[in-house]
N, C-alpha and C positions, 0 to 999 in steps of 0.2 A: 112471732117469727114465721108459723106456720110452718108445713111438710112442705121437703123442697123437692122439685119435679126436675125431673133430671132433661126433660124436654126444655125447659127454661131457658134461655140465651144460645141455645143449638141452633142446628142450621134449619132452615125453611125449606118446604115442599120440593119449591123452584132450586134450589140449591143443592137437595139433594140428587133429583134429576140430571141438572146439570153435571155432576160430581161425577153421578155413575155413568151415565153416558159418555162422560170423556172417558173415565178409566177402562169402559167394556172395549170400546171404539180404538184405542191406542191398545190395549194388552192384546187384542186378536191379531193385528196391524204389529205389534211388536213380535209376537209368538211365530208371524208367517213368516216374516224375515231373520229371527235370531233360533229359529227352529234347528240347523246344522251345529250353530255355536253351542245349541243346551247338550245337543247329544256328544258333542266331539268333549264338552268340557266332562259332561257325565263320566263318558268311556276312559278317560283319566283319572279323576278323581276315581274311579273304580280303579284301577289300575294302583294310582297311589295311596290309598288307606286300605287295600283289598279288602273291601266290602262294598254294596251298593254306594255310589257315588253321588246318591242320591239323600238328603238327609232333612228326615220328615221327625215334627213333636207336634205334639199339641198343644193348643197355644188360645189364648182368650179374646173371640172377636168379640163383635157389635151385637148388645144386649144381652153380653155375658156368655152366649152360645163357643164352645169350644167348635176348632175347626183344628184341620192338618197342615202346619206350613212345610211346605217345600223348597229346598234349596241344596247345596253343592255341598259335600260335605269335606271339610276342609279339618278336619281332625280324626286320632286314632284313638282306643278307649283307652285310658289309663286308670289302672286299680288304686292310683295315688292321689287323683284328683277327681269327687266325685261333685264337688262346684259346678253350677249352671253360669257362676261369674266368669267370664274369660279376660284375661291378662295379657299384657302384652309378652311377647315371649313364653306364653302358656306353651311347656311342652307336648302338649295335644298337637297343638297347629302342624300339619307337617308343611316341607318347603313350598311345593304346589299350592297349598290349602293356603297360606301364607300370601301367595302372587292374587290366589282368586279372591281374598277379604280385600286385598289394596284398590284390586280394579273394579270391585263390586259384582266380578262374575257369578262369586255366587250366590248373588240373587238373582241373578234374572230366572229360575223354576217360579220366581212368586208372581209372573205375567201370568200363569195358572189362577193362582191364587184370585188375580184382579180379575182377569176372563168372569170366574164364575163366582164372584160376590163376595168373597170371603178378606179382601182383601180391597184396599184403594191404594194408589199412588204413594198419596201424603197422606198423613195421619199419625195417630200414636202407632210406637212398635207396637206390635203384639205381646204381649205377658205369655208367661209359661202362670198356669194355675196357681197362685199362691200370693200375687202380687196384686193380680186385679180384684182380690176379694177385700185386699183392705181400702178399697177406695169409697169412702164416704159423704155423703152429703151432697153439695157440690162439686167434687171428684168424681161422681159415677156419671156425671155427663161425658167424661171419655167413651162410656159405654154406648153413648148414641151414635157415634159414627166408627165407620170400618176403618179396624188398624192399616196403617203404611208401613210402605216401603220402606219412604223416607219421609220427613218431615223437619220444621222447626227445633224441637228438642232432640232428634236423631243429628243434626248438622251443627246444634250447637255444642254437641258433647261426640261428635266426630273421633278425639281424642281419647272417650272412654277408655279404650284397652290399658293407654301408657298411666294413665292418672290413676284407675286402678291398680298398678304395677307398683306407684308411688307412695303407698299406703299401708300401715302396718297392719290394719285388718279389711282388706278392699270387700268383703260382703257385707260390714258394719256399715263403712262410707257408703257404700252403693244405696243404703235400705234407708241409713239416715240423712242425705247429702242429695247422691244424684236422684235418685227416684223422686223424691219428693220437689224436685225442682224441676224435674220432666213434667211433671205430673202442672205444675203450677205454668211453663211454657205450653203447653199443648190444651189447658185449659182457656187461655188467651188467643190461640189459634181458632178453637173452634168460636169462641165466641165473636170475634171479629172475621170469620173466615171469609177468604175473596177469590174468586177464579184466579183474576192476576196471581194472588201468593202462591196457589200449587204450581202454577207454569213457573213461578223464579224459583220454589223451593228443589223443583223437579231440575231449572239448568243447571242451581248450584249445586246437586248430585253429580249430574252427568258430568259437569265444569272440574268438578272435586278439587272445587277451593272452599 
C-alpha cells in the first residue's frame, strides 16, 4: 500500500496560485467596500451580547497550523451549555445574533481571515482543535488547502443547526454522522477542485439557496 502523502490528488502549483490570488484580490475589494457594514454590525453586536462584538477562537488551518478566526458574535455565555455544538434554538443565540447567522453577517470579519492567508473563500470549515487531529490517512489532505468560508459540505448541511436539534445526543451524530460525511464531501472537492466550482459554491452562498 505504501505511506500515503497527503500531497496526493491535491491541488497543483497553478491552482494554488490561482486560488490565492482570487481570494487575496476579492477579500481586499470586499473588505474596502463592506468596511462601514463590519463596524456598524460590530458596534451592535457589542451592544447586544455586551462584550466585544467581535468573536475570535482558535481554529485549525492549512498544514495543521492554528490561526484566529474572526467573526460577529451572535451569542451570550451560558454556565449551562459548555458545547462547541450549536443547535437550533440554542439559547446562547440572542435575537440579533440570530438575524446575523441567517444573513451570513457574521462572517464577513473572515475577509481578514482571506486578506492575510489564513483563510480561503471555499474550502473545509475550520475545526476548533480536536477534530482535525483525528483525521487520518487520506483525510489529512484537508490539511493541504486553506479552510473556507463556505464550501461544498458547508451548503450541503446548511441545515446543521435544526438536524442537530433533531437528535437525542446531537454531539454523538455530529462526531459519528455529519463529520465524517463532511470530511468524505470536501475530500471530493479537493480532489476534483475547478475554478468554475468556487465561483458557483461562492453564488450559492451569497444566493442562500
Amino acid at each position: 500500500m505504501g505511506i500515503f502523502n497527503p500531497m496526493d490528488g491535491g491541488l497543483t502549483s497553478a491552482q494554488r496560485f490561482l486560488k490565492r490570488t482570487f481570494d487575496a484580490s476579492v477579500a481586499l475589494v470586499g473588505l474596502v467596500f463592506t468596511f462601514w457594514l463590519i463596524v456598524l454590525t460590530w458596534l451592535l453586536a457589542t451592544l447586544d451580547t455586551r462584550s466585544n462584538g467581535f468573536f475570535t477562537q482558535k481554529r485549525v488551518g492549512k498544514d495543521g497550523r492554528l490561526f484566529t478566526v474572526v467573526k460577529l458574535k451572535t451569542m451570550r455565555p451560558s454556565r449551562a451549555h459548555k458545547t462547541t455544538i450549536t443547535q437550533s434554538g440554542d439559547p446562547r443565540i440572542t435575537p440579533l445574533g440570530r438575524f446575523f447567522r441567517k444573513t451570513k453577517l457574521d462572517e464577513l470579519p473572515q475577509l481578514w481571515n482571506v486578506l492575510v492567508g489564513d483563510m480561503s473563500f471555499v474550502g473545509p470549515r475550520p475545526d476548533v482543535p480536536g477534530y482535525a487531529d483525528r483525521l487520518e490517512g487520506e483525510q489529512r489532505l484537508l490539511l493541504t488547502v486553506r479552510p473556507g468560508i463556505t464550501g461544498p459540505a458547508t451548503l450541503a448541511y446548511r441545515d446543521e443547526e435544526a438536524i442537530l436539534a433533531a437528535q437525542p445526543d446531537p454531539e454523538r451524530y455530529n462526531d459519528e454522522v455529519i463529520y465524517p460525511d463532511k470530511v468524505r464531501i470536501n475530500l471530493e472537492y479537493i480532489r476534483n477542485w475547478r475554478f468554475r466550482d468556487d465561483l458557483y459554491y461562492i453564488w450559492k452562498t451569497v444566493k442562500g439557496d
